[in-house]
Backbone as CSV, one residue per row, in Angstrom:
resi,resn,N_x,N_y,N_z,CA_x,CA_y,CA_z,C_x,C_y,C_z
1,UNK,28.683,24.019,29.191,28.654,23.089,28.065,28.231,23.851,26.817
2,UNK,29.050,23.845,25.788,28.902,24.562,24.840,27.453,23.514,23.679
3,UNK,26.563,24.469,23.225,25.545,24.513,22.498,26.320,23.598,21.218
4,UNK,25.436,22.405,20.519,26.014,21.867,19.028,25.327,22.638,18.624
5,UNK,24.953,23.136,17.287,24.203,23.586,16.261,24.686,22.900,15.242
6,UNK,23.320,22.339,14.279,23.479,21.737,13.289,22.652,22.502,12.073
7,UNK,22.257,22.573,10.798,21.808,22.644,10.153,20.117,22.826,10.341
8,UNK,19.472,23.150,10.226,17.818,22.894,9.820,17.194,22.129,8.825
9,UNK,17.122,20.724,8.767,16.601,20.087,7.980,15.402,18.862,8.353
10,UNK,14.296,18.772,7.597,13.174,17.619,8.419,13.996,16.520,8.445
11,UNK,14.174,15.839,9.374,14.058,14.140,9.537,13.608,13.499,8.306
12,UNK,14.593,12.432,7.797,13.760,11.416,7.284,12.437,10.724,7.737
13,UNK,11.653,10.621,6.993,11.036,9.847,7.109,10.245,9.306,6.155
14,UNK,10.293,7.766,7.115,9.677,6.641,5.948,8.711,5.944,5.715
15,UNK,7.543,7.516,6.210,5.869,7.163,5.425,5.248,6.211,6.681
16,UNK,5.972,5.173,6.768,4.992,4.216,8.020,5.546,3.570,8.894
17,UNK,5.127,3.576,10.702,5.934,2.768,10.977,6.429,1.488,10.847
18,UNK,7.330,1.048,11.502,7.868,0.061,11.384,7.092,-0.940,12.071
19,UNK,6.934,-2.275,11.050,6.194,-3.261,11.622,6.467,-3.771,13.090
20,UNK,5.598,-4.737,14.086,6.136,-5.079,15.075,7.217,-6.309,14.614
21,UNK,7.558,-6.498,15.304,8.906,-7.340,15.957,8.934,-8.785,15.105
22,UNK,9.703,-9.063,14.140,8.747,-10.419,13.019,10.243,-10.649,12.752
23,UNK,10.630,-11.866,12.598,11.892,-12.844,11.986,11.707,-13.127,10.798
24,UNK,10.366,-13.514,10.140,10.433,-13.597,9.239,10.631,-12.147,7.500
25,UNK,11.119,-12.621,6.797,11.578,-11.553,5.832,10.711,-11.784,4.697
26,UNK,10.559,-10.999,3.977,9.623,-11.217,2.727,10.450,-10.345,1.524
27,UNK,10.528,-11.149,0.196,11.735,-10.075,-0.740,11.183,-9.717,-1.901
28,UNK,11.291,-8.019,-2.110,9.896,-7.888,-3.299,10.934,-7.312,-3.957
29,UNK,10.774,-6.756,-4.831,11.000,-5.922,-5.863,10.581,-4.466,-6.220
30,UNK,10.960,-3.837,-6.291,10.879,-2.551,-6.405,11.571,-1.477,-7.871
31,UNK,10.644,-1.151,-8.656,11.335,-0.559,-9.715,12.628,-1.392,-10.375
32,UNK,12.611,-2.142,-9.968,13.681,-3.645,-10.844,14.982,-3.522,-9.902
33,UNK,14.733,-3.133,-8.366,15.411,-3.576,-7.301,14.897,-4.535,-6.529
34,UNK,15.819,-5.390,-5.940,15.355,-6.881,-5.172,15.686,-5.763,-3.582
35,UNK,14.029,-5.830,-2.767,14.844,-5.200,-1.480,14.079,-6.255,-0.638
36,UNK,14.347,-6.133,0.764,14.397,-7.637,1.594,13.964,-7.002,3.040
37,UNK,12.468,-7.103,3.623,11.892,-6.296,5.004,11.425,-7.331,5.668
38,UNK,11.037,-6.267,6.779,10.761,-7.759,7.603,8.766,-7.975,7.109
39,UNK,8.771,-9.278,7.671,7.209,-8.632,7.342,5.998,-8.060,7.880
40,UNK,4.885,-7.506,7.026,4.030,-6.481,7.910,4.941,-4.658,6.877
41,UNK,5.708,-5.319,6.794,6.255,-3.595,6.060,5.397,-3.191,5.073
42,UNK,5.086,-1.757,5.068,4.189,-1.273,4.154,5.312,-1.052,2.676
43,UNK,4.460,-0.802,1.501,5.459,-0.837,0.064,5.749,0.276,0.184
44,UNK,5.270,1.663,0.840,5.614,2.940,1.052,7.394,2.670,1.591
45,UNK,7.448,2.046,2.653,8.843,2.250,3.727,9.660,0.868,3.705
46,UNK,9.303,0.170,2.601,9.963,-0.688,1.897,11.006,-0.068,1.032
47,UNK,10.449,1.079,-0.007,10.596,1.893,-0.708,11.771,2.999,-0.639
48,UNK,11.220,3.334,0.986,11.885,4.611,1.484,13.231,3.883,1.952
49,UNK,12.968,2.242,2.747,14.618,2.145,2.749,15.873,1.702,2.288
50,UNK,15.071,1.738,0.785,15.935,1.524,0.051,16.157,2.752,-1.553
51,UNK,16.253,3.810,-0.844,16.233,5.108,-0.844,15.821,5.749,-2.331
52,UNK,14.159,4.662,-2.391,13.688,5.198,-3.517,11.953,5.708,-2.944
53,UNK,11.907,6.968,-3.190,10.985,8.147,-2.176,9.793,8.028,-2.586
54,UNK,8.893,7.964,-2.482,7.516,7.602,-3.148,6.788,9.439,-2.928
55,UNK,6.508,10.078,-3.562,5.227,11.237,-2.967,3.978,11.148,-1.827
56,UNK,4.035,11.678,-0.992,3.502,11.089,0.174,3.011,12.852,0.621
57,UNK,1.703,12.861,1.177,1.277,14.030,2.321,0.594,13.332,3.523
58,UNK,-0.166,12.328,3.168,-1.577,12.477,4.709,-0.485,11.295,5.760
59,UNK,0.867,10.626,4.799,1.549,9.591,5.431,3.190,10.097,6.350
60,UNK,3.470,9.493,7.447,4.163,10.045,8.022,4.773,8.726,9.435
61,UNK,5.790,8.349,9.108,5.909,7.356,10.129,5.886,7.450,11.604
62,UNK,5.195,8.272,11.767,5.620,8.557,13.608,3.613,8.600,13.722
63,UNK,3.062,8.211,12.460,1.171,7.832,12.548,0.925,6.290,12.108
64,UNK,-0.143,5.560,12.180,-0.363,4.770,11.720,-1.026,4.657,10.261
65,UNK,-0.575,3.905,8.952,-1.238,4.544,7.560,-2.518,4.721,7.612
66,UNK,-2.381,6.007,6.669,-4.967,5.927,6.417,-4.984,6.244,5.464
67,UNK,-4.191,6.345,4.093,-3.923,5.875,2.747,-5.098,7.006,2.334
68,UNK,-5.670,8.686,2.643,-6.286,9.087,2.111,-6.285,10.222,1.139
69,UNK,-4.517,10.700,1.432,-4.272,12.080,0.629,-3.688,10.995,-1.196
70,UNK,-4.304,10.149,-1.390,-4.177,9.427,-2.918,-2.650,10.121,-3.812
71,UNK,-1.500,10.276,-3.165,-0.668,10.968,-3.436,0.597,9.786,-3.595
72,UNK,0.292,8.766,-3.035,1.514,8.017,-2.992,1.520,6.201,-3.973
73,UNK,0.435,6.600,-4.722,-0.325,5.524,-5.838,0.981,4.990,-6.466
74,UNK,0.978,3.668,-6.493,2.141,3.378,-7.165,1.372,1.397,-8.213
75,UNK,2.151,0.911,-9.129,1.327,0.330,-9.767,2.088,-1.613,-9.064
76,UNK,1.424,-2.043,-9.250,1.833,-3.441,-8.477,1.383,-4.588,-9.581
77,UNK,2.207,-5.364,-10.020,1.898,-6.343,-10.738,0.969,-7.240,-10.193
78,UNK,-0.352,-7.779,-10.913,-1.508,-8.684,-10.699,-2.204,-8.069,-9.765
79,UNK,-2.330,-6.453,-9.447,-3.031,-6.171,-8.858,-4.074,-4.930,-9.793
80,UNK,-5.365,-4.916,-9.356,-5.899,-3.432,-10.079,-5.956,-2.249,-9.768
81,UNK,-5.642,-1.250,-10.755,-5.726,0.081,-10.517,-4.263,0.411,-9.693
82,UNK,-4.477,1.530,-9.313,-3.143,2.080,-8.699,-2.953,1.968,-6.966
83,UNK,-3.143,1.162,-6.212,-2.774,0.924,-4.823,-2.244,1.918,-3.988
84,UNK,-2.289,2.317,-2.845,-1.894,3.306,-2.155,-0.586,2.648,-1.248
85,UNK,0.806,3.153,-1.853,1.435,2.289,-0.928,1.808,2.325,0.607
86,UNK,1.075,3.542,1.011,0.938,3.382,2.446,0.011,2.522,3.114
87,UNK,-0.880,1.862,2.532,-1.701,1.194,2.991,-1.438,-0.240,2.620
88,UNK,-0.729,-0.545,1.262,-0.438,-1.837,1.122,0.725,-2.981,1.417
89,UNK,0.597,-3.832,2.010,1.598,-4.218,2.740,2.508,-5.292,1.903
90,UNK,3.726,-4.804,1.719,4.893,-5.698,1.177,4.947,-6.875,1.153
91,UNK,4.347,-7.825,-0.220,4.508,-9.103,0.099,5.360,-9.822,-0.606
92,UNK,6.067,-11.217,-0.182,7.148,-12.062,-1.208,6.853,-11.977,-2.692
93,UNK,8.004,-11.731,-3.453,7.570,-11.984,-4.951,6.687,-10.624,-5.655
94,UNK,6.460,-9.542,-4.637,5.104,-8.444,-4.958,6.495,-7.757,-6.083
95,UNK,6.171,-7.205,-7.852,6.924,-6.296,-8.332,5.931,-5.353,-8.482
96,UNK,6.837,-3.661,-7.915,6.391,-2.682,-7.828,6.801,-1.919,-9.028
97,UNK,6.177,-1.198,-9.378,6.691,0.193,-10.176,6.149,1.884,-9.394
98,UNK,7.520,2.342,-8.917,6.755,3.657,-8.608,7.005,4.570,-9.680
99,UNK,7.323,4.825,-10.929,7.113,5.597,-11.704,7.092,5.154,-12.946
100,UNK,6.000,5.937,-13.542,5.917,6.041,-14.978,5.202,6.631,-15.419
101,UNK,4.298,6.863,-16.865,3.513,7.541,-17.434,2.677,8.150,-16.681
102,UNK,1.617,6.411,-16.107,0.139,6.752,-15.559,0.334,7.300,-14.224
103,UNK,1.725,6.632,-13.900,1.505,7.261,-12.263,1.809,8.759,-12.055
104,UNK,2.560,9.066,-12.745,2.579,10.888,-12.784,2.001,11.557,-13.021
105,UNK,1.290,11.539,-14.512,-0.027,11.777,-14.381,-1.123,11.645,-13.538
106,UNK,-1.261,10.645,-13.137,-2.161,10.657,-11.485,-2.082,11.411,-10.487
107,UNK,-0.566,10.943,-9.936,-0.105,11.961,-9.265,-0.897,13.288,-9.088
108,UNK,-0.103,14.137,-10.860,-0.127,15.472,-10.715,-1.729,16.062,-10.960
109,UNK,-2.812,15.129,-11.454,-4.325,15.042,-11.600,-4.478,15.702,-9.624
110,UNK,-4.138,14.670,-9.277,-4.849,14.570,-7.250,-3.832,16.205,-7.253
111,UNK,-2.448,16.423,-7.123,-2.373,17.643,-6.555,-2.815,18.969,-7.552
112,UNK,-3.142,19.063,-8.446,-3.758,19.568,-9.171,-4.976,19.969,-7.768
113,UNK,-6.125,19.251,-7.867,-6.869,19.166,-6.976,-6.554,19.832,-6.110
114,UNK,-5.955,19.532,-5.485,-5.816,19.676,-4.022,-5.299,21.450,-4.013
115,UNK,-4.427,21.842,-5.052,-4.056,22.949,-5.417,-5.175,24.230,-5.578
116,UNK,-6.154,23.182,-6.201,-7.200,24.362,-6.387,-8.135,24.779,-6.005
117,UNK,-8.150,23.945,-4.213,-8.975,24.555,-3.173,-7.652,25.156,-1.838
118,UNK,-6.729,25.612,-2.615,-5.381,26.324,-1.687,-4.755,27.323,-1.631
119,UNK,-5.525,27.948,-0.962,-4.616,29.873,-1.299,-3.017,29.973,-2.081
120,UNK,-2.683,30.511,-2.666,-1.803,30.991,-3.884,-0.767,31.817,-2.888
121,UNK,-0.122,31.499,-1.598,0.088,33.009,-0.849,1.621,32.417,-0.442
122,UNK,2.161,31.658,-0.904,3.083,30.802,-0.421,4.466,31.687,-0.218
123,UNK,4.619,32.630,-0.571,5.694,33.810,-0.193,5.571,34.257,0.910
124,UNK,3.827,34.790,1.094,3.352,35.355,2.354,3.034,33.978,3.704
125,UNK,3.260,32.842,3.481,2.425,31.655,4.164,4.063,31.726,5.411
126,UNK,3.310,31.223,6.574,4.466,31.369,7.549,5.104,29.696,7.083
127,UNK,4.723,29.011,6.840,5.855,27.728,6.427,6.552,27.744,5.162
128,UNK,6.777,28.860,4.448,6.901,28.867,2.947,8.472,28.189,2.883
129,UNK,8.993,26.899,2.002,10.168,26.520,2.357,10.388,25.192,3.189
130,UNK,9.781,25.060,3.973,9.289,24.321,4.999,7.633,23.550,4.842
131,UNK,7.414,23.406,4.010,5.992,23.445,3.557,5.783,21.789,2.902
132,UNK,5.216,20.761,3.294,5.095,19.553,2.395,4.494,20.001,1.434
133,UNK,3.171,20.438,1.199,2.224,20.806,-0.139,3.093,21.334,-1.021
134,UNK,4.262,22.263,-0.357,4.894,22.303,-1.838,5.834,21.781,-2.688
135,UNK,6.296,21.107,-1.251,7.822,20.105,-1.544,7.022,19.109,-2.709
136,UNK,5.579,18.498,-2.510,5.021,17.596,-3.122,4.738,18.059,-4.812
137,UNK,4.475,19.388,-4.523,4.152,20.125,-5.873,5.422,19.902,-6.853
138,UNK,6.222,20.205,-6.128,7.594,20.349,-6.869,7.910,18.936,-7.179
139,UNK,7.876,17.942,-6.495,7.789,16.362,-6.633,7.152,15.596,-7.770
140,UNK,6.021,15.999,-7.433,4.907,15.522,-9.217,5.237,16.474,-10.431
141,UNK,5.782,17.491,-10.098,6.157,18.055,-11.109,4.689,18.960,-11.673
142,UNK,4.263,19.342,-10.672,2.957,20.480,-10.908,3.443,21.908,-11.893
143,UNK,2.977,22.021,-12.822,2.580,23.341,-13.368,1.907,23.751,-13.792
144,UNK,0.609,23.839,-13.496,-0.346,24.533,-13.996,-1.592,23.961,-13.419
145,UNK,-2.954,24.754,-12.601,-4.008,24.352,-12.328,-4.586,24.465,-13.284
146,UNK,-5.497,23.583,-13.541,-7.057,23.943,-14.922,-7.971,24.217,-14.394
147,UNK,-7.998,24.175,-13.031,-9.889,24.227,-12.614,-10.092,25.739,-11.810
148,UNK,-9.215,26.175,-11.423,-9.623,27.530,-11.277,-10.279,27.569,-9.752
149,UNK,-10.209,28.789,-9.506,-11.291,29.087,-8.309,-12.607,29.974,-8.568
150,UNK,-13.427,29.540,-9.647,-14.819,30.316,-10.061,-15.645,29.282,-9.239
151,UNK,-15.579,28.190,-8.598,-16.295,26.959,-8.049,-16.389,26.989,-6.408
152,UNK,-17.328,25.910,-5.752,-16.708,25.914,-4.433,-15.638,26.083,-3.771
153,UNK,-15.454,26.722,-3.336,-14.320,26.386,-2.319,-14.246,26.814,-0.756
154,UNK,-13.077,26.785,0.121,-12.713,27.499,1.293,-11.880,27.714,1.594
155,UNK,-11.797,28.815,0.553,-10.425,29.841,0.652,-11.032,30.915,1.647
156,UNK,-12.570,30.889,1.800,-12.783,32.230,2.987,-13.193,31.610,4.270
157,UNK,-12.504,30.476,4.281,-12.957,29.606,6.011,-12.249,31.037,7.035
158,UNK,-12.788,31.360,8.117,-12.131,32.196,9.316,-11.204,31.354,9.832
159,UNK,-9.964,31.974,9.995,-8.999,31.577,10.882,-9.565,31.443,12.317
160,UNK,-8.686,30.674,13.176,-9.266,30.352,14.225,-7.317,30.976,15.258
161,UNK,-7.803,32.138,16.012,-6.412,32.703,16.615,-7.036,32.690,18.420
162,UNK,-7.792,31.812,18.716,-8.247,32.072,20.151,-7.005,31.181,20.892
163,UNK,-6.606,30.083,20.347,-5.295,29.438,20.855,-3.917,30.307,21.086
164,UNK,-3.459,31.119,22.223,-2.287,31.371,22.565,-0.453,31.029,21.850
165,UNK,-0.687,29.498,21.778,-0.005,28.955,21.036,0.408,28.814,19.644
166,UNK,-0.753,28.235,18.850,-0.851,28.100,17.385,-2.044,29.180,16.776
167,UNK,-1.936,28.902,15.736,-3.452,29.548,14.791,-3.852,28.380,14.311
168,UNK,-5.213,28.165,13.968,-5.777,27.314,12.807,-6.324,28.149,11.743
169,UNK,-5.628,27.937,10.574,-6.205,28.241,9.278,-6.830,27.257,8.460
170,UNK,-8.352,27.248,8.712,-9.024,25.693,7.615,-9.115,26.563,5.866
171,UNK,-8.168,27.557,5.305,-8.385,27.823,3.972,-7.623,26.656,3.928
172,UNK,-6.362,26.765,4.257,-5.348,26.113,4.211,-5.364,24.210,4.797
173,UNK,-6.204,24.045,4.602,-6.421,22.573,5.259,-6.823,21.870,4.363
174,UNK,-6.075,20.658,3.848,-5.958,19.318,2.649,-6.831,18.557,3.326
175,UNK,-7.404,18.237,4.767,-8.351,17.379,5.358,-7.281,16.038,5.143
176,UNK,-6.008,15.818,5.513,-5.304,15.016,5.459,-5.402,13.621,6.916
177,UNK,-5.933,14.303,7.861,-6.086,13.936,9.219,-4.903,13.763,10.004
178,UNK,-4.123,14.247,9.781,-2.653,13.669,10.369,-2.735,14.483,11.445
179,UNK,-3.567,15.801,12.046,-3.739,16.612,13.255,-4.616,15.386,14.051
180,UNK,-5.407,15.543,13.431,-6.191,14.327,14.440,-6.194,12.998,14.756
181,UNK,-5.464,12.432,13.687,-4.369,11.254,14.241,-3.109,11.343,15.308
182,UNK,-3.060,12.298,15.076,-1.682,12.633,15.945,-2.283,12.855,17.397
183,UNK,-3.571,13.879,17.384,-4.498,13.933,18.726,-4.626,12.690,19.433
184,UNK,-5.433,11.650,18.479,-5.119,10.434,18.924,-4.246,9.181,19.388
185,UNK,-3.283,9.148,18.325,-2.336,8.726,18.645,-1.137,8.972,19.616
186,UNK,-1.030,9.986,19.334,0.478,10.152,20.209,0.094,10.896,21.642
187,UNK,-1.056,11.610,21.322,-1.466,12.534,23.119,-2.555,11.706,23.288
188,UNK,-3.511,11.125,22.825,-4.511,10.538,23.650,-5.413,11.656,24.193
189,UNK,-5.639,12.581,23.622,-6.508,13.833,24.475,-7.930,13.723,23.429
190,UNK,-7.614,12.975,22.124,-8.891,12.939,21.315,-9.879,14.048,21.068
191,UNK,-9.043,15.495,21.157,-9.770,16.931,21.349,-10.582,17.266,19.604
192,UNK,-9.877,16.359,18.606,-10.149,16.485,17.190,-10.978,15.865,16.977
193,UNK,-11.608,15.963,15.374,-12.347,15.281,14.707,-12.307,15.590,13.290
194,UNK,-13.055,14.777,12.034,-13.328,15.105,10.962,-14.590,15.191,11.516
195,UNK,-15.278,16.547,10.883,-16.356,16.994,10.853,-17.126,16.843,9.435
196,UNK,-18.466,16.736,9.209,-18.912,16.344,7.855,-18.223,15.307,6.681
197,UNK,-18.992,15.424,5.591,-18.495,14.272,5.081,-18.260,15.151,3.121
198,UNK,-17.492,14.470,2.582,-17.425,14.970,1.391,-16.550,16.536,1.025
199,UNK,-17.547,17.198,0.544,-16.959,18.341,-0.080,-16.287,19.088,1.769
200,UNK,-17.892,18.743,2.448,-17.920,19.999,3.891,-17.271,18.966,5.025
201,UNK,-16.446,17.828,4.722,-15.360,17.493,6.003,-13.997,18.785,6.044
202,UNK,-14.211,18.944,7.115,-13.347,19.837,7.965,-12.862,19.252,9.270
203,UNK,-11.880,19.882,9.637,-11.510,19.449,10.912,-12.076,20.208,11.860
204,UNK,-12.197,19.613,12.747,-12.891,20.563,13.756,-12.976,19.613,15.034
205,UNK,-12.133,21.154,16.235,-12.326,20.507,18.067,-13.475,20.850,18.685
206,UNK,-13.616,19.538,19.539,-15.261,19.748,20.219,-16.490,20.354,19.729
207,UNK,-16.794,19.731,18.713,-18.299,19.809,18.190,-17.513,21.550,17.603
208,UNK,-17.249,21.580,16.651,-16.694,23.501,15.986,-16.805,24.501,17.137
209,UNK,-16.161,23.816,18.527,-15.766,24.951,19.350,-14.412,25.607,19.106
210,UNK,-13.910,26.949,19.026,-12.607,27.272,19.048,-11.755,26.054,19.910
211,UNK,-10.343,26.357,19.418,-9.866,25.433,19.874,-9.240,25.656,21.532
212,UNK,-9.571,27.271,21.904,-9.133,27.855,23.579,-10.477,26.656,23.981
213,UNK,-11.464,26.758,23.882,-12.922,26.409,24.571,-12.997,24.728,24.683
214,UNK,-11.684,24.046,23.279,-12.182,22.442,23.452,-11.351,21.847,24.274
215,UNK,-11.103,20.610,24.178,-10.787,19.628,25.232,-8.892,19.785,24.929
216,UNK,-8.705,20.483,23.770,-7.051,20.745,23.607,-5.788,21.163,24.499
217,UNK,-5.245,20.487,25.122,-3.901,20.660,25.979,-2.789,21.327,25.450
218,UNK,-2.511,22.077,24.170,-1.832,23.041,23.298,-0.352,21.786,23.611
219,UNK,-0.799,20.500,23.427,0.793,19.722,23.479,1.294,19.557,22.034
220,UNK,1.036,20.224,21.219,1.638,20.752,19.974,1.668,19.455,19.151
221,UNK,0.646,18.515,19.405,1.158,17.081,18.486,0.265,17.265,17.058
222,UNK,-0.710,17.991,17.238,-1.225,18.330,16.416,-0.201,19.472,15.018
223,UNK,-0.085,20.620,15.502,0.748,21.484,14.708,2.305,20.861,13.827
224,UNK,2.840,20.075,15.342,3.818,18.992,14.796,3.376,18.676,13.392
225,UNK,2.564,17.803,13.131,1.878,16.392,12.374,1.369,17.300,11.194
226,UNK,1.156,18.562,11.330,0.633,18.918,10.092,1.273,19.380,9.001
227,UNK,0.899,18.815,7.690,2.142,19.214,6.461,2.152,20.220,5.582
228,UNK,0.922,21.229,6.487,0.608,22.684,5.703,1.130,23.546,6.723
229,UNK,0.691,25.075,6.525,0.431,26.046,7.484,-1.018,25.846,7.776
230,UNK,-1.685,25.250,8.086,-2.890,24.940,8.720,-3.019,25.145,10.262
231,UNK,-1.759,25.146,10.989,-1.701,24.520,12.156,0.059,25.581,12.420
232,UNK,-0.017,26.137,13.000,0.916,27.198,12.535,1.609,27.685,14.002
233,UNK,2.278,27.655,14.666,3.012,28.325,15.911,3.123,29.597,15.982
234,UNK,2.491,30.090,16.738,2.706,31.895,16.860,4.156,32.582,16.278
235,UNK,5.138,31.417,17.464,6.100,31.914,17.098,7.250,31.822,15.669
236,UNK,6.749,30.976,14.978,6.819,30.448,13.684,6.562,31.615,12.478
237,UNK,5.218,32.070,13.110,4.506,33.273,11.895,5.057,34.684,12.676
238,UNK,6.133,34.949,13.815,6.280,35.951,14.059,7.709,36.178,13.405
239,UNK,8.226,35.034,13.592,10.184,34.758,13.208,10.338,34.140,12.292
240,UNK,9.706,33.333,11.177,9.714,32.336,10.355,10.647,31.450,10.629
241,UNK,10.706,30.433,9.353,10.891,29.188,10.040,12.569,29.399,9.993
242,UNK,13.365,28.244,11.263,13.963,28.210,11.923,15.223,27.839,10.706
243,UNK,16.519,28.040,11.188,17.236,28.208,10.212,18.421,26.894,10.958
244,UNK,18.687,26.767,12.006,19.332,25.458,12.906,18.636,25.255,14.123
245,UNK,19.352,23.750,14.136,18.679,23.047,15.400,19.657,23.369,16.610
246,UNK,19.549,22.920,17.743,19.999,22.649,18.976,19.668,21.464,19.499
247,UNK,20.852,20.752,19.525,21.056,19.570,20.747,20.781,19.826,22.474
248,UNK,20.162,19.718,22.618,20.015,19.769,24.395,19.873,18.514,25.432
249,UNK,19.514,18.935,26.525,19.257,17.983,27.887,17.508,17.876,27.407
250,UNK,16.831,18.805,27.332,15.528,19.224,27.592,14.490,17.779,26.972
251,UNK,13.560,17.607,27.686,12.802,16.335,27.405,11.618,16.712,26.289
């Protein structure tokens, strides 16, 4: 049986899953489109299926929303401030705006941020291309950090290479949780955690044991789920990233 090969490209996806199982419909508005979901739909994948893309990192439909990488702010009539539309749920009559002045500016304020606790190495980074942080950069329309790296940071966190499989690099880590949601969610092995709170949350398996020593089954749901090189496949940083897919039998 001869091999398909297709292209190399991510999957759509539309930020959150899909609500459970509901007859009833709810019809909002969107950027001065009438779109029509079932209800329980988040305004993120309301958005997405009606193929207007919102900026999104810590959100990913194959997790449940946790609305914390502030990247996907969009503005909602009679409501305050800027709403996270992965977290807010699509209601009758709701009019959205995902772009304009304040929201781009916002936007590019948070990745700004986020930019300037993030190594600069993106030529040398094994996902370069393949990379959400930058697809997003390029999205808000980032050019230029102001804050510099004279301040805290952890750009000199130690890599963590005791895993066979992957590496963990925490320079490189947005603290998005989508590794440890994914731990949870989809494997159930619960080997992750957010560690500390604030500036010093990090991720970290079994109380900051390497990740050979914690409770980790190397079932890759973690590395999957992550939208940096944080979480990185040996064989990924030996061959870079993959150029087509393959159709197979394989489970």
């Amino acid at each position: 049986m001869s091999a398909a090969y297709t292209s190399y490209e991510r999957a759509s996806d539309l930020g959150t899953p899909a609500p459970e199982a509901s007859t009833k419909l709810v019809t909002l508005t969107i950027d001065g489109e009438e779109v029509t979901v079932p209800e329980g739909t988040s305004v993120m994948r309301a958005a997405a299926l009606s193929n207007i893309n919102i900026p999104k990192l810590c959100a990913t439909d194959s997790l449940e929303p946790f609305g914390s990488c502030r990247l996907c702010l969009v503005q909602i009539e009679g409501m305050k401030g800027l709403p996270a539309s992965c977290t807010t749920e699509a209601k009758h009559g709701m009019k959205v705006t995902t772009q304009n002045k304040k929201i781009a500016d916002t936007r590019r304020n948070v990745m700004e941020l986020y930019i300037s606790d993030h190594p600069l190495d993106c030529l040398t980074c094994p996902t370069n291309g393949d990379c959400e942080l930058q697809d997003m950069a390029g999205v808000v329309g980032l050019r230029e950090v102001r804050y510099g790296y004279a301040g805290d940071n952890h750009l000199d966190a130690k890599k963590d290479t005791s895993n066979p499989y992957f590496t963990f690099d925490p320079s490189k880590c947005i603290v998005c949780s989508r590794c440890v949601r994914a731990c949870e969610e989809v494997q159930g092995t619960f080997a992750l955690t957010i560690q500390g709170r604030g500036f010093e949350s990090k991720v970290s398996p079994s109380q900051n044991q390497p990740f050979l020593d914690s409770e980790c089954v190397s079932c890759g749901a973690c590395v999957q789920a992550c939208p940096t090189a944080t979480l990185s496949e040996v064989g990924l940083i030996e061959k870079g990233v993959p150029e087509h897919s393959v159709i197979t039998t394989c489970a």
